[in-house]
N, C-alpha and C positions, 0 to 999 in steps of 0.2 A: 457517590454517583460520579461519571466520568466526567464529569463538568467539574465538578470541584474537588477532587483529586487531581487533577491533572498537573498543576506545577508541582507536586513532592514528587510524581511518576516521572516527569520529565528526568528528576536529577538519577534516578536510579537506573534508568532504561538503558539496553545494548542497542548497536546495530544490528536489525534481522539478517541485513547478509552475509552477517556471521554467523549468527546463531542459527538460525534455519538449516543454512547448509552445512551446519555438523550434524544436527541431531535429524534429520527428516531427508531417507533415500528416497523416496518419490517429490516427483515434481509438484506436490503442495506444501502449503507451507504447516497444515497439519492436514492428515489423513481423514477425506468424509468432512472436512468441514467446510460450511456454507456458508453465505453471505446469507440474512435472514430478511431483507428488503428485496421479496422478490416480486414479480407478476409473469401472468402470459400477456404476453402483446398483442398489436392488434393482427402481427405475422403468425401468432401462433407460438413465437417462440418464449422459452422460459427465459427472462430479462432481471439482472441485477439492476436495482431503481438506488439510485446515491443520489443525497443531499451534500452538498460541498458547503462549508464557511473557512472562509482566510481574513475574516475580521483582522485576527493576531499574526500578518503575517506583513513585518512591517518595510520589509525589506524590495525595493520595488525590483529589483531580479528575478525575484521569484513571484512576487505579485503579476507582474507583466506577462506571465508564460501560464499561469493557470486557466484560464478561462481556452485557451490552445488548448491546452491537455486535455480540460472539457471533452473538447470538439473533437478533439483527435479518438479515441474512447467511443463517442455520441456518432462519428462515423466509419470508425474501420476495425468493429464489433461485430459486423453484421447481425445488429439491432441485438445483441448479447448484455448490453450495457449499456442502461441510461443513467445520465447523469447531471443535474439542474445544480443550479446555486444554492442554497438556503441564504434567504433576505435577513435572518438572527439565529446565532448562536444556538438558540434552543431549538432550533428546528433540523440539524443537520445531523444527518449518521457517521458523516467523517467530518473532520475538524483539519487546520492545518494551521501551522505554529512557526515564529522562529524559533531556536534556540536560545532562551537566556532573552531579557533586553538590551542591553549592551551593546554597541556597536562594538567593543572590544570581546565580546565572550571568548573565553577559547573554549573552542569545540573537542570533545573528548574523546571522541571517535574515529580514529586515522582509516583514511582510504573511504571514509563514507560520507554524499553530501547530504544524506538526509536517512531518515528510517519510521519505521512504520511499528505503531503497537496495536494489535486487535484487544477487542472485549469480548465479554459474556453480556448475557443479561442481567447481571448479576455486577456490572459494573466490575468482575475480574478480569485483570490483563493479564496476558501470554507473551513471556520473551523470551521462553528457550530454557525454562529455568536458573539463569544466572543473576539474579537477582533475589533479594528475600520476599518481595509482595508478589514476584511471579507467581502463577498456580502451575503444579504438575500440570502435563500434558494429562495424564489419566483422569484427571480431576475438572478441569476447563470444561466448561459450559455446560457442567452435567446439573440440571435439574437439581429444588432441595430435597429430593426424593431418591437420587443418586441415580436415575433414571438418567440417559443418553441427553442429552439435547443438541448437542451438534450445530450450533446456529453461533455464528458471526454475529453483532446489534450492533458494534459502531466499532470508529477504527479513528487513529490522530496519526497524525505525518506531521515529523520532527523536519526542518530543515536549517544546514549548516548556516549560519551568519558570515559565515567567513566564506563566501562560494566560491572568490577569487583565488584564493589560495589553499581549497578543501582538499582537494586530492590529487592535483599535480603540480609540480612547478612554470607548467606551460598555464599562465591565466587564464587565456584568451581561450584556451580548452575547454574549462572548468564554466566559463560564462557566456558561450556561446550559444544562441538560442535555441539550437537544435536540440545542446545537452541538457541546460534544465528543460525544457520539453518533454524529454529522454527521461531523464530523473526524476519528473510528477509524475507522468503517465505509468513508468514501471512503477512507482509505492505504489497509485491505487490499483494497480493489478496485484499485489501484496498482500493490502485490505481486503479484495475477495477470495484469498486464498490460493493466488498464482505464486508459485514458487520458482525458483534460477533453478533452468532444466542443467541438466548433468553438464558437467563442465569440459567431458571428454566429446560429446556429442556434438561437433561443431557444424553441422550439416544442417540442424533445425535452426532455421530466423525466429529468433523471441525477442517480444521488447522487456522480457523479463530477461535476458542474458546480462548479465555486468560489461559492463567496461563501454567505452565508445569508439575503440580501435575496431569496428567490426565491418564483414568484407561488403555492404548493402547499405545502399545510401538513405533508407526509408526505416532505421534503426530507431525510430522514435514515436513508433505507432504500433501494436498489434499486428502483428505478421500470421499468416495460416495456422500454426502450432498454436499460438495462442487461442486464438476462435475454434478451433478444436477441441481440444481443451476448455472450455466453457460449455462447448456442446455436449461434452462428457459429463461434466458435474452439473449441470444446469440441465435438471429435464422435465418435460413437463409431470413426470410421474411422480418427480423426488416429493417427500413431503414435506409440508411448509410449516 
């Protein structure tokens, strides 16, 4: 189960924004697939429902900016995304972790402060196939009847211990509140199957875009393209 596999996963896993954007031309991070915590709201609209725990997340950098990313999510979704705490472990659909305990860990993953691994119901994770406990893409989340299933059940975000020094030489960059802000918010857009829009298309504001040299000072919330985008995969028709 995802609960206790989770530290051998840790040692094996990629960064998704690598992996994602080699292998997946559309702006998901797999084709058709959904978050599996859904509802209609009381708007009518079709709402991904997330349970958040950062019990293991020991680092107060990142501690300090999650319950923001909450909020930010919980308000500039237009009601697309809700998202509460879970008060234990066992009750949350996404998890969030350091890296290693270690105040020294080296992080293994250059250019990324953190990453995102989905599941199946089935307790399979997906990372692009480069690893050996990956599942093929063809194979993920398909029913034990090899029947389609299509559904997201939970999701964990890895994040760097080393924020200071994770992906620039500028610190003060890298730990800036805005950026981890920046870099919650985009993994759980991640988790529900948001993917980094095309890299040539620099017209569309995403808080799924990389980087934080970007030309809009509100780079760390959900922008139009994204709530679009939700309104697309999220309908009231789709099946649960």
């Amino acid at each position: 189960m995802k609960k206790s596999k989770i530290l051998v996963v840790i040692l094996l896993l990629v960064c998704l924004s690598t992996v994602f954007s080699n292998i997946v031309g559309a702006e998901e991070l797999i084709p058709d697939m959904r978050w599996y915590h859904t509802s209609i709201n009381s708007s009518g609209k079709k709402c991904c429902n997330i349970l958040i725990n950062w019990d293991y997340v020991d680092h107060t950098n990142w501690r300090n900016h999650v319950e923001d990313a909450m909020d930010i999510w919980n308000s500039y979704s237009d009601q697309r995304v809700n998202i509460r705490s879970a008060a234990y472990y066992t009750e949350s659909n996404i998890d969030l972790y350091d890296y290693g305990s270690d105040d020294n860990a080296v992080w293994p993953y250059a250019d990324c402060l953190a990453f995102t691994t989905i599941e199946d119901r089935y307790s399979r994770d997906y990372n692009g196939g480069m690893t050996p406990n990956s599942c093929d893409v063809s194979d993920f989340s398909k029913k034990a009847n090899g029947e389609p299933d299509n559904k997201i059940y939970s999701a964990y975000i890895i994040f760097n211990p080393n924020w200071d020094t994770g992906i620039s030489s500028n610190s003060s960059k890298n730990n800036s509140a805005m950026n981890l802000r920046k870099t919650i918010v985009h993994e759980i857009g991640h988790c529900i199957n948001l993917a980094h829009p095309n890299a040539s298309n620099t017209s569309d504001k995403s808080v799924m875009r990389q980087g934080w040299d970007l030309n809009y000072s509100d780079y760390d919330r959900p922008q139009a393209k994204d709530v679009r985008d939700l309104r697309t995969y999220y309908t009231q028709n789709e099946y649960k």
